[in-house]
N, CA, C and O atoms as a CHARMM CRD file, in Angstrom:
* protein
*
  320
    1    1 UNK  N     40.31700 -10.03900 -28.97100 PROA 1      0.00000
    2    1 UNK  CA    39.68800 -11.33500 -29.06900 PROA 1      0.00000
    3    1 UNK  C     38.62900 -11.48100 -27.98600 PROA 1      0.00000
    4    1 UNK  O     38.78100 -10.94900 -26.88700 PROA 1      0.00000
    5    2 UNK  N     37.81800 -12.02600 -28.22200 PROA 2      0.00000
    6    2 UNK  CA    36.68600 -12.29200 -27.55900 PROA 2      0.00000
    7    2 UNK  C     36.80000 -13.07300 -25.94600 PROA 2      0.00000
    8    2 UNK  O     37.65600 -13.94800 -26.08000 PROA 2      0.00000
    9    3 UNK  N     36.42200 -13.08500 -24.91200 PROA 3      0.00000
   10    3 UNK  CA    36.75400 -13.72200 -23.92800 PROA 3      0.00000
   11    3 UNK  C     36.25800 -15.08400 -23.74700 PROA 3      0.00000
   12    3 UNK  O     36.91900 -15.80200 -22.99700 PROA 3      0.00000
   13    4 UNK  N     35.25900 -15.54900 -24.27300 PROA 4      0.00000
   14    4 UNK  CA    34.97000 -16.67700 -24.50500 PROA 4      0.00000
   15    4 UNK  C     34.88900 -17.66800 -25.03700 PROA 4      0.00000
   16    4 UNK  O     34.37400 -18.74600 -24.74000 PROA 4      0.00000
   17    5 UNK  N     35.62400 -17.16300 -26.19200 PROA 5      0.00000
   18    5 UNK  CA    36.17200 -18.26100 -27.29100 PROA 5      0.00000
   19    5 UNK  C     37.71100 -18.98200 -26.90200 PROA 5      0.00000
   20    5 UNK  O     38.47500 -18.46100 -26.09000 PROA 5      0.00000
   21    6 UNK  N     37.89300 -19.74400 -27.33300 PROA 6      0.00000
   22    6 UNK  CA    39.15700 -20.33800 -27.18700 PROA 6      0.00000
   23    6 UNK  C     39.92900 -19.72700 -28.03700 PROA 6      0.00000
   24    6 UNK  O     39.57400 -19.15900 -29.07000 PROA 6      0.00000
   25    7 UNK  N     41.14300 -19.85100 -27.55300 PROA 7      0.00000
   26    7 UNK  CA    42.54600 -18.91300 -28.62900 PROA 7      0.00000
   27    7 UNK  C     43.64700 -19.84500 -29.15500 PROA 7      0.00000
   28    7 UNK  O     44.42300 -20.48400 -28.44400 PROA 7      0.00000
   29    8 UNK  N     43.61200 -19.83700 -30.41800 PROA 8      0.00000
   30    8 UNK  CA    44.30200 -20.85900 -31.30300 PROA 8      0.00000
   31    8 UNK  C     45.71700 -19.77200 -31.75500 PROA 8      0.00000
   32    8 UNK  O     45.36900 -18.73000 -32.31000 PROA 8      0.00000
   33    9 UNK  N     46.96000 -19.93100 -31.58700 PROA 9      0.00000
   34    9 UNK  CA    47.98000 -19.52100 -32.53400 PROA 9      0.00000
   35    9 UNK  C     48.33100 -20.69300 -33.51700 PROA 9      0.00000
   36    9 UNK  O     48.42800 -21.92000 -33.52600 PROA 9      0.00000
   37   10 UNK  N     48.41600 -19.99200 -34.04600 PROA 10     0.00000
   38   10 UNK  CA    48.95600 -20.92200 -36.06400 PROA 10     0.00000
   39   10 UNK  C     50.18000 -20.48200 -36.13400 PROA 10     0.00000
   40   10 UNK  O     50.28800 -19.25600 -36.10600 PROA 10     0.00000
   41   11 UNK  N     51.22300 -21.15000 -36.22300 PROA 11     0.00000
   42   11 UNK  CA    52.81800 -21.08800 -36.62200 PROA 11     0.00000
   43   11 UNK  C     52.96900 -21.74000 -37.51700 PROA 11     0.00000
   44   11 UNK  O     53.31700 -22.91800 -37.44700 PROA 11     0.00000
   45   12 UNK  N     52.70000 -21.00900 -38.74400 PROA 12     0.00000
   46   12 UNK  CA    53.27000 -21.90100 -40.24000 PROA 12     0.00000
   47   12 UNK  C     53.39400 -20.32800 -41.34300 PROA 12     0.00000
   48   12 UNK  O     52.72500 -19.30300 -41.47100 PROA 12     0.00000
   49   13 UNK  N     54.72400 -20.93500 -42.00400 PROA 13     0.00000
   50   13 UNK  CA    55.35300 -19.80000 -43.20200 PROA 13     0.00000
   51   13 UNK  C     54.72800 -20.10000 -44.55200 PROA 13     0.00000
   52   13 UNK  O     54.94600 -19.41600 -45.55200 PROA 13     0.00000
   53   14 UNK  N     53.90900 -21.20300 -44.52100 PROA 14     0.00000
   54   14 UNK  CA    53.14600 -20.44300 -46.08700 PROA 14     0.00000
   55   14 UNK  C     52.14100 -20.30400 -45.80200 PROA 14     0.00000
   56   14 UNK  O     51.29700 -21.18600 -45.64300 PROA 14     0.00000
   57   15 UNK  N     51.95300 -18.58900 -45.61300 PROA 15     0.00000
   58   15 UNK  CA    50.86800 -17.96700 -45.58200 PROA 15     0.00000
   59   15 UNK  C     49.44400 -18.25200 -45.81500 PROA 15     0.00000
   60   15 UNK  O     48.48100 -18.03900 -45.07800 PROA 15     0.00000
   61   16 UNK  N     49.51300 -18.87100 -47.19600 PROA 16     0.00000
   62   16 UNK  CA    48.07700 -19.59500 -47.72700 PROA 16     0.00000
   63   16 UNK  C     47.40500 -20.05300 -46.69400 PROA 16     0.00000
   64   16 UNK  O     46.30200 -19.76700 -46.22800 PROA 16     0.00000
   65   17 UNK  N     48.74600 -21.28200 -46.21400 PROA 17     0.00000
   66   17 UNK  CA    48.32200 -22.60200 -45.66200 PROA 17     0.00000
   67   17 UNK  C     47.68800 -21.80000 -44.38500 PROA 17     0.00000
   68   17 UNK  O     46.57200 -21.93800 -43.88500 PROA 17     0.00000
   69   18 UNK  N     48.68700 -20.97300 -44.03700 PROA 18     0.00000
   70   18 UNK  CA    47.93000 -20.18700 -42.37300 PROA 18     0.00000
   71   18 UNK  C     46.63100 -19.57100 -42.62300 PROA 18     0.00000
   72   18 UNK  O     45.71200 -19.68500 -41.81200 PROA 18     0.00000
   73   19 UNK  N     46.54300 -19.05000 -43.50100 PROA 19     0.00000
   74   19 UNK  CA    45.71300 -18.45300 -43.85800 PROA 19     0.00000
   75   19 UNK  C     43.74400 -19.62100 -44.08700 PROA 19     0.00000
   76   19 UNK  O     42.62300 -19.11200 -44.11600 PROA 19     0.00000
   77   20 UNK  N     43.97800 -20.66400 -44.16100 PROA 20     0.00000
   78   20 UNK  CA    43.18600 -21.06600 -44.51500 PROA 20     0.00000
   79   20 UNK  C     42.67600 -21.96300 -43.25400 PROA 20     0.00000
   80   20 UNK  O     41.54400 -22.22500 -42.84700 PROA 20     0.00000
   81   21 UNK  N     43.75100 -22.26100 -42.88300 PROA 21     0.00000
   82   21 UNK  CA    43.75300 -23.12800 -41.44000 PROA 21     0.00000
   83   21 UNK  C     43.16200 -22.23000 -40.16300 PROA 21     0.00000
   84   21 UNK  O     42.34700 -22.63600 -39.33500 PROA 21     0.00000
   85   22 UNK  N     43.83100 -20.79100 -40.21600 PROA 22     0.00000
   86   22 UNK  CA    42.45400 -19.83700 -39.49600 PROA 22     0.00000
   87   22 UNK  C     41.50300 -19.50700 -39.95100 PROA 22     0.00000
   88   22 UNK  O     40.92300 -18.79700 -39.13000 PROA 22     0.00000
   89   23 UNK  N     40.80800 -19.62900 -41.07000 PROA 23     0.00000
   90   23 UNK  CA    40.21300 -19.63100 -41.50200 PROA 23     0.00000
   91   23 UNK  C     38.76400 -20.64900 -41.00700 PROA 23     0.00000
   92   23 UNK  O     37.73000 -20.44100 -40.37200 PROA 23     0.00000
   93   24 UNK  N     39.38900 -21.81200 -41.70300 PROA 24     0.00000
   94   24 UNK  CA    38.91300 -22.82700 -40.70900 PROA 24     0.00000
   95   24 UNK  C     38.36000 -22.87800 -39.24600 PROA 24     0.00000
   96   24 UNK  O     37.28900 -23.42800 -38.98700 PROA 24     0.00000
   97   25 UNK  N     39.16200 -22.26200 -38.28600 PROA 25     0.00000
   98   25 UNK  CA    39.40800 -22.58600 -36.93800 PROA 25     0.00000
   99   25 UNK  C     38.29000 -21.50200 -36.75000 PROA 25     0.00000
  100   25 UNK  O     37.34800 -21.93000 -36.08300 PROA 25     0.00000
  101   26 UNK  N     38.15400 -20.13100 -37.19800 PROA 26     0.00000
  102   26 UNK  CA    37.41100 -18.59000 -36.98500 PROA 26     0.00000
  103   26 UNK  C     35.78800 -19.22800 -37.46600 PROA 26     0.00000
  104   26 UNK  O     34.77500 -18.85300 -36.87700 PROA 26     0.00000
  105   27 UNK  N     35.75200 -20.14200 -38.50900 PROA 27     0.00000
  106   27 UNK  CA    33.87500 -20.65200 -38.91900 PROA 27     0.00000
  107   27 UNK  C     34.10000 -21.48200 -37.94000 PROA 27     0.00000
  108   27 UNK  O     32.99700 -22.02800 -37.96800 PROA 27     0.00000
  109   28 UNK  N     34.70800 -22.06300 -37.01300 PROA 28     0.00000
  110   28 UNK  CA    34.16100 -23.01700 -36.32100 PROA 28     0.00000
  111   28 UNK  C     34.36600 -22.12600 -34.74800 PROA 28     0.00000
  112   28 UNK  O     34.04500 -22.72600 -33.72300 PROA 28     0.00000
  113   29 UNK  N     34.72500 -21.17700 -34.68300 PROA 29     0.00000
  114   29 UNK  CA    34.36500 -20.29200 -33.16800 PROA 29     0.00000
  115   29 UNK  C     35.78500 -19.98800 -32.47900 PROA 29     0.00000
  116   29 UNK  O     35.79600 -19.25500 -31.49000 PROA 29     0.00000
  117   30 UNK  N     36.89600 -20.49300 -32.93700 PROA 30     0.00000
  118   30 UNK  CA    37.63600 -20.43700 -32.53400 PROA 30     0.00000
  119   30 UNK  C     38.61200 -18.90300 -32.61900 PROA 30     0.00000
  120   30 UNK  O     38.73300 -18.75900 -33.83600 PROA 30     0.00000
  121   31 UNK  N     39.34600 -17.71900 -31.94800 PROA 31     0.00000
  122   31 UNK  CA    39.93000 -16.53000 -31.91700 PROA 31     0.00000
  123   31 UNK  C     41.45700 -17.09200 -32.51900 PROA 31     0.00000
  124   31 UNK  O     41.80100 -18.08500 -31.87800 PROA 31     0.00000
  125   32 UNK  N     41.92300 -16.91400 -33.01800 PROA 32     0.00000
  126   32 UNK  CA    42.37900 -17.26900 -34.21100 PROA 32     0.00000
  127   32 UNK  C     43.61400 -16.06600 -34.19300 PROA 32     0.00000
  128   32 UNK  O     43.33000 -14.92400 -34.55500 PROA 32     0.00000
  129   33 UNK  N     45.16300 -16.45300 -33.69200 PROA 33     0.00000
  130   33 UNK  CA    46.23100 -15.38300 -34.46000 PROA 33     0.00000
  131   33 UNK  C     47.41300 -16.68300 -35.29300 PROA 33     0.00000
  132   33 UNK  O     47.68600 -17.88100 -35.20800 PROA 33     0.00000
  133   34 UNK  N     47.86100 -15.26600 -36.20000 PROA 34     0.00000
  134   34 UNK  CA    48.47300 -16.17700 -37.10300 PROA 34     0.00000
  135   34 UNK  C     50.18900 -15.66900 -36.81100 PROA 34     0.00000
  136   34 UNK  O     50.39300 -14.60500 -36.22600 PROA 34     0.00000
  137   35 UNK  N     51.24700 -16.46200 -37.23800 PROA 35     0.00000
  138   35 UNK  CA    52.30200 -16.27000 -36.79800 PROA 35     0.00000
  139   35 UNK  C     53.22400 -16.89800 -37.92900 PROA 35     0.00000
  140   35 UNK  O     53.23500 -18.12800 -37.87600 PROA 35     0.00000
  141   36 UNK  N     54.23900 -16.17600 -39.24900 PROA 36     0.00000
  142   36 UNK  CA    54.57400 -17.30100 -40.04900 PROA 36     0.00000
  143   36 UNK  C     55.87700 -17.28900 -39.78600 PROA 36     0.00000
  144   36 UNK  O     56.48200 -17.38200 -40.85400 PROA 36     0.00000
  145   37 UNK  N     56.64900 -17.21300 -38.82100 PROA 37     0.00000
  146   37 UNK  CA    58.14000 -17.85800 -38.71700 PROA 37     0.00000
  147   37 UNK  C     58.27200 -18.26600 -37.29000 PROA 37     0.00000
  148   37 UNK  O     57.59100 -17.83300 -36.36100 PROA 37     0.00000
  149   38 UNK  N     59.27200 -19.19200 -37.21900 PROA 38     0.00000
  150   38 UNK  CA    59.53200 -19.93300 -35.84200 PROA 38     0.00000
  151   38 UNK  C     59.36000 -18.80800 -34.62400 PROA 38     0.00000
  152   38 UNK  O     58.54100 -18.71800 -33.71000 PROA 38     0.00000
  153   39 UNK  N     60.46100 -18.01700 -35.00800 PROA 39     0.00000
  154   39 UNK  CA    61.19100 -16.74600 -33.75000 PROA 39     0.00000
  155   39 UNK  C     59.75000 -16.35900 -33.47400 PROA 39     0.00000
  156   39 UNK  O     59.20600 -16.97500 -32.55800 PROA 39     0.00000
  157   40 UNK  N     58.83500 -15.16900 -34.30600 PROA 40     0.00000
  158   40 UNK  CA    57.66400 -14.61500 -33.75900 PROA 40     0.00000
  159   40 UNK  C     56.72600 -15.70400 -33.46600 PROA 40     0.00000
  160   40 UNK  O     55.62100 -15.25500 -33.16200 PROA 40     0.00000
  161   41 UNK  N     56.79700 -17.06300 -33.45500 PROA 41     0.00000
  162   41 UNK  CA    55.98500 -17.51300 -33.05900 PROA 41     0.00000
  163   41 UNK  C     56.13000 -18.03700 -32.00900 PROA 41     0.00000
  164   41 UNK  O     55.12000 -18.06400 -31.30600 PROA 41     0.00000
  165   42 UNK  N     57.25700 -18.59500 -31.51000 PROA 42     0.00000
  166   42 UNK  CA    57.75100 -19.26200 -30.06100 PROA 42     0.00000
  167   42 UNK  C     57.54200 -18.19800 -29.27100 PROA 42     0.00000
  168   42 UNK  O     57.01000 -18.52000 -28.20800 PROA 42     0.00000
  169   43 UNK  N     57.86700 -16.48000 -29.44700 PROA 43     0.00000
  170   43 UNK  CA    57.38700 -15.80400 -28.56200 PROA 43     0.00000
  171   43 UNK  C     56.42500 -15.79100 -28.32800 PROA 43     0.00000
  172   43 UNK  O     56.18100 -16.03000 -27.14500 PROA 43     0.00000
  173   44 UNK  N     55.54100 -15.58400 -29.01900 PROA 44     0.00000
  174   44 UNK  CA    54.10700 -15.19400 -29.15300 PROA 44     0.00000
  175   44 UNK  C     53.62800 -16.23800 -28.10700 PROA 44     0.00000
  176   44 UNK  O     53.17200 -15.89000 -27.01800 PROA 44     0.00000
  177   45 UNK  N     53.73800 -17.40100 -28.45000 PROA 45     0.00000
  178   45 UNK  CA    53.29400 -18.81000 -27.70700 PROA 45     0.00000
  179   45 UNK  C     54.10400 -18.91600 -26.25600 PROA 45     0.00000
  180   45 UNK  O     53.65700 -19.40000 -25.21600 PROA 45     0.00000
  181   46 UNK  N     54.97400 -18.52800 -26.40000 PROA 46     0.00000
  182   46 UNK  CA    55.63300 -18.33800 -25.35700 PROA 46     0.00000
  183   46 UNK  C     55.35100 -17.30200 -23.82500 PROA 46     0.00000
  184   46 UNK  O     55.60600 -17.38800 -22.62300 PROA 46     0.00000
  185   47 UNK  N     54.42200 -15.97500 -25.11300 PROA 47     0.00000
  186   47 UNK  CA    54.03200 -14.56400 -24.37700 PROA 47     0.00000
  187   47 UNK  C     52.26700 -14.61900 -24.03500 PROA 47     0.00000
  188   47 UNK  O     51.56300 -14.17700 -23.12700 PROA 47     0.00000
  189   48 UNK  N     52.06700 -15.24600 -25.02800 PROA 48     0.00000
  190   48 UNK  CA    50.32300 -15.44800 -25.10400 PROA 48     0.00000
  191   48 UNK  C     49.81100 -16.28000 -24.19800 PROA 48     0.00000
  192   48 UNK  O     50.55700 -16.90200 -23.44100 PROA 48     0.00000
  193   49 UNK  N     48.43500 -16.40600 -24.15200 PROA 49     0.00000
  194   49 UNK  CA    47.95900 -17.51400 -23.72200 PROA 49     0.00000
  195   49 UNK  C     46.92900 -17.88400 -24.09200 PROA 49     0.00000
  196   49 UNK  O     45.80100 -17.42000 -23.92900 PROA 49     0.00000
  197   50 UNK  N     47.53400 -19.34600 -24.97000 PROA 50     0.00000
  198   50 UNK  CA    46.60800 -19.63700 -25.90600 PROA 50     0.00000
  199   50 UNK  C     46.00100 -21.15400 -25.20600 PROA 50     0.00000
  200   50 UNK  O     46.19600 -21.47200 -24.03300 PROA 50     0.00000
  201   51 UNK  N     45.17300 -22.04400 -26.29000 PROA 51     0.00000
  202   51 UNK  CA    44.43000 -22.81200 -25.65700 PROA 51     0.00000
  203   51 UNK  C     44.97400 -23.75000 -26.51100 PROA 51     0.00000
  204   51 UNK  O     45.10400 -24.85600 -25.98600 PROA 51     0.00000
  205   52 UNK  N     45.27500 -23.67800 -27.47200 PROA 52     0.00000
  206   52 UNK  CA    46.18200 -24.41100 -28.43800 PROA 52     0.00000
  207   52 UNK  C     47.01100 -23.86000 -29.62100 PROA 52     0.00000
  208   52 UNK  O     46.69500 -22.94200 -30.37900 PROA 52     0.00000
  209   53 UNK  N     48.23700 -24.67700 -29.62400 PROA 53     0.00000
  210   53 UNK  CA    49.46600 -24.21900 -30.77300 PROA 53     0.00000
  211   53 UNK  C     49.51100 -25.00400 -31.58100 PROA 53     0.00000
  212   53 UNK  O     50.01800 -26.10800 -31.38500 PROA 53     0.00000
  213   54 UNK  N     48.76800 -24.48000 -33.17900 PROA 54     0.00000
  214   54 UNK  CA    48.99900 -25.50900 -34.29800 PROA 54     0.00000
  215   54 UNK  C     50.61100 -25.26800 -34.84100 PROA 54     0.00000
  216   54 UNK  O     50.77100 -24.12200 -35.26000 PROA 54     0.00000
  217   55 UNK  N     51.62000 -25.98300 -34.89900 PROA 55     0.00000
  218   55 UNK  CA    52.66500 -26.01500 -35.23900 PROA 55     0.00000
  219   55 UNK  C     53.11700 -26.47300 -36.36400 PROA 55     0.00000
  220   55 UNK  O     53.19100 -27.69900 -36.45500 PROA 55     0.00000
  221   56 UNK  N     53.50500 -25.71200 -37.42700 PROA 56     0.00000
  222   56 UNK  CA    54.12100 -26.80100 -38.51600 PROA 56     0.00000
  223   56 UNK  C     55.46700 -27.06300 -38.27900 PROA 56     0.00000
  224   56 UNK  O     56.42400 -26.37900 -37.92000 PROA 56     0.00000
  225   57 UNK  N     55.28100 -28.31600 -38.59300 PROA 57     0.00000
  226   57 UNK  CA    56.54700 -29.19100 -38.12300 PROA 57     0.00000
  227   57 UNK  C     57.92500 -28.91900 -38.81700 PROA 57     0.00000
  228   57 UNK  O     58.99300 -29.24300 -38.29800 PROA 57     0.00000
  229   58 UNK  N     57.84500 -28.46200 -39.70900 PROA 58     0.00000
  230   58 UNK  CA    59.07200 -28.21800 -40.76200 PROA 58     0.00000
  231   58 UNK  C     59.13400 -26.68300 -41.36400 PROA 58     0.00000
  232   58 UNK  O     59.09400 -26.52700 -42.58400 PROA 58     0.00000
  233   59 UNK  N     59.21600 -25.75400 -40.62700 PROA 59     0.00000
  234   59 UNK  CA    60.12200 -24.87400 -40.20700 PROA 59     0.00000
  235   59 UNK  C     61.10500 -24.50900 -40.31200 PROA 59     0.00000
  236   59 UNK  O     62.04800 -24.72300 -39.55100 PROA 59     0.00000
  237   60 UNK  N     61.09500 -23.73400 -41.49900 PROA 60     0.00000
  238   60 UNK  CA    62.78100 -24.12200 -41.90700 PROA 60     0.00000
  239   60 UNK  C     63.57500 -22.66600 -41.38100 PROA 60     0.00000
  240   60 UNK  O     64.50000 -22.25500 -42.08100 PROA 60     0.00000
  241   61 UNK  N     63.12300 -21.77500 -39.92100 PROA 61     0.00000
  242   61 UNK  CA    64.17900 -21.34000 -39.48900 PROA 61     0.00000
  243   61 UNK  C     64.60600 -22.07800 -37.91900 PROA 61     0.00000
  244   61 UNK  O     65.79000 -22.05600 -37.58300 PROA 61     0.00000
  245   62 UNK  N     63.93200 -22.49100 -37.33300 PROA 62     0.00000
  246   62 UNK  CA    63.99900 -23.72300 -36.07300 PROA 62     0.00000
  247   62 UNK  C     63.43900 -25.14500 -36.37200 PROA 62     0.00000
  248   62 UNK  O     62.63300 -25.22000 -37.30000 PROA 62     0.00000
  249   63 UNK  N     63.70900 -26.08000 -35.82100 PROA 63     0.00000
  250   63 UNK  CA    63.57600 -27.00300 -36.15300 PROA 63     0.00000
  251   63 UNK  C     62.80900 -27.50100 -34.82800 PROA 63     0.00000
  252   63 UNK  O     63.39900 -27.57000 -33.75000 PROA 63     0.00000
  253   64 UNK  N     61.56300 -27.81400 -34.97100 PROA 64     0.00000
  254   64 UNK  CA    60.17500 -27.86000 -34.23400 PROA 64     0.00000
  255   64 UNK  C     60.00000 -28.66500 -33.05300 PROA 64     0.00000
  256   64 UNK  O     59.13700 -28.48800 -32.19200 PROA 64     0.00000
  257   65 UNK  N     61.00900 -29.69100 -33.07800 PROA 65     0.00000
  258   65 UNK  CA    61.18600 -30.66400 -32.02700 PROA 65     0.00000
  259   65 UNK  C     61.93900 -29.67900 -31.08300 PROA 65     0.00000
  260   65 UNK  O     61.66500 -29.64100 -29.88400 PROA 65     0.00000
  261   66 UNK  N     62.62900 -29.10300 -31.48900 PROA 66     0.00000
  262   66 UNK  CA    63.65600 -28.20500 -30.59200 PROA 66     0.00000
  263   66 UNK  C     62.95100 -26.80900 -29.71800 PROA 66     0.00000
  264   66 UNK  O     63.32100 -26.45700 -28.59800 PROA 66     0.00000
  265   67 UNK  N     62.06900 -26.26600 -30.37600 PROA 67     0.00000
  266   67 UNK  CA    60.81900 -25.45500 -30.20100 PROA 67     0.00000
  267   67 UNK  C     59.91000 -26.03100 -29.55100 PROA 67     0.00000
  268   67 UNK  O     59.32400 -25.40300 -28.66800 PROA 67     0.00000
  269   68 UNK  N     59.58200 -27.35500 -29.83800 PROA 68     0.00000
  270   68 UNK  CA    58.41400 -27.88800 -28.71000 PROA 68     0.00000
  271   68 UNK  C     58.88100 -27.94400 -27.17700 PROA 68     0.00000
  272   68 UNK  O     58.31500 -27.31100 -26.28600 PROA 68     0.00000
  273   69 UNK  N     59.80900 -28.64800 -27.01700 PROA 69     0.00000
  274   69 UNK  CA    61.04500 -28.35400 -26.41000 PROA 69     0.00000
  275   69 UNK  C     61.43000 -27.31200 -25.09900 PROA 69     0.00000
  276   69 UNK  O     61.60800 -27.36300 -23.88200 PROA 69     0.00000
  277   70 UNK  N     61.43000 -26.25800 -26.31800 PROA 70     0.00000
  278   70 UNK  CA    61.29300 -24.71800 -25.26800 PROA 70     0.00000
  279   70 UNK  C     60.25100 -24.27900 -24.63900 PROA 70     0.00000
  280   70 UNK  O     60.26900 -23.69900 -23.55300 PROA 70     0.00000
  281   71 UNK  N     58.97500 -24.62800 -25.52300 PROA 71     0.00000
  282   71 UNK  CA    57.95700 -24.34700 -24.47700 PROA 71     0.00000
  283   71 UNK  C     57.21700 -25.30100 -24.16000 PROA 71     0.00000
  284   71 UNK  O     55.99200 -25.19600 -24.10700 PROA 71     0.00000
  285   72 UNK  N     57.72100 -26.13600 -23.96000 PROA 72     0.00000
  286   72 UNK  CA    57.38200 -27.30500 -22.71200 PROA 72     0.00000
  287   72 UNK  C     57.21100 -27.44000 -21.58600 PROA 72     0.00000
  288   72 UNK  O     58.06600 -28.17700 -21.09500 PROA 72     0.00000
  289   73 UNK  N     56.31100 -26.98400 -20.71700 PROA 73     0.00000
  290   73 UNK  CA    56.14600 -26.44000 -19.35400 PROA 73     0.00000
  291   73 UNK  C     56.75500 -27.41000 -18.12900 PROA 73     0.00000
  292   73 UNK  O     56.94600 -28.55000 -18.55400 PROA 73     0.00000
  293   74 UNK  N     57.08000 -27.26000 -16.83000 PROA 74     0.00000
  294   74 UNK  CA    56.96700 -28.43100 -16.23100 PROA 74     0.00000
  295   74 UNK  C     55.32200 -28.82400 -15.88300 PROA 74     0.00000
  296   74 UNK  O     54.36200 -28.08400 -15.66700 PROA 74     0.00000
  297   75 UNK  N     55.42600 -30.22200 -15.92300 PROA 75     0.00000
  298   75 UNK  CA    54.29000 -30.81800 -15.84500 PROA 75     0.00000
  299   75 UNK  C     52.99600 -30.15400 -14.82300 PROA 75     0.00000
  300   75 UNK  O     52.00800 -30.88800 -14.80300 PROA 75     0.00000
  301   76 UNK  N     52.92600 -29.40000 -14.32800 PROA 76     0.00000
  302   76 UNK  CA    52.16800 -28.86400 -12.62100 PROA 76     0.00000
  303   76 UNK  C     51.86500 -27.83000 -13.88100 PROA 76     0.00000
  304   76 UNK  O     50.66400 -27.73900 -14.13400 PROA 76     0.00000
  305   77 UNK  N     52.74900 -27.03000 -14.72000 PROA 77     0.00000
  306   77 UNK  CA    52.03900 -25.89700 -15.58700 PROA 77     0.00000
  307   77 UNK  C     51.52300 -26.25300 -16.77600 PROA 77     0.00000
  308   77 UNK  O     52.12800 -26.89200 -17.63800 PROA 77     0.00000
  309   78 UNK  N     50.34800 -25.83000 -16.84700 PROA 78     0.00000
  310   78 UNK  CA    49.58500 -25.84000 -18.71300 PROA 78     0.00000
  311   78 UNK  C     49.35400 -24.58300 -19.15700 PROA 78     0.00000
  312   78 UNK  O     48.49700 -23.72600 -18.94300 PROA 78     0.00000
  313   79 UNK  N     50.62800 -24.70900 -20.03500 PROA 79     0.00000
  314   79 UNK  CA    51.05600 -23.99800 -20.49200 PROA 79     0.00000
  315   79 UNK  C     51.63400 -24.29700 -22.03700 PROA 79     0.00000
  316   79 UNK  O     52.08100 -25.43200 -22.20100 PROA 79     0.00000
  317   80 UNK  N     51.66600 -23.42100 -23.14300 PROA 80     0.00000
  318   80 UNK  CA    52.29800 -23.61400 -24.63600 PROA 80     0.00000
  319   80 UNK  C     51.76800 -24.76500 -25.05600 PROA 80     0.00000
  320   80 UNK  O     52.05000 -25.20400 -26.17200 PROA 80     0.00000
């Protein structure tokens, strides 16, 4: 990925939908990875460092409030 673009992860399981939503994000400049289940994506977000986490909320192997949750930094870190 490019160093000057901002880095978006996408955490959503229908593909399409990810698929179109980076889509989106890549014509407008944004570096763009895609992620479609909870587990590889809390890592990822967890391991990465991104600039923003589009999350779908309904997730049907974690339940997203519980995931926001985990990577919730303390406040002093910006982070996930």
């Amino acid at each position: 990925m490019s160093g000057d673009r901002r880095r978006v992860l996408v955490i959503e399981d229908d593909h399409a939908l990810a698929k179109a939503v980076a889509n989106l994000l890549q014509d407008a400049g944004f570096a763009v990875e895609q992620r479609h289940d909870g587990e590889s994506g809390f890592a990822e977000g967890l391991g990465g460092e991104y600039d923003v986490i589009v999350l779908d909320l309904m997730l049907p192997s974690a339940t997203a409030s519980a995931s926001v949750r985990t990577c919730a930094p303390p406040a002093s870190t910006p982070r996930c």
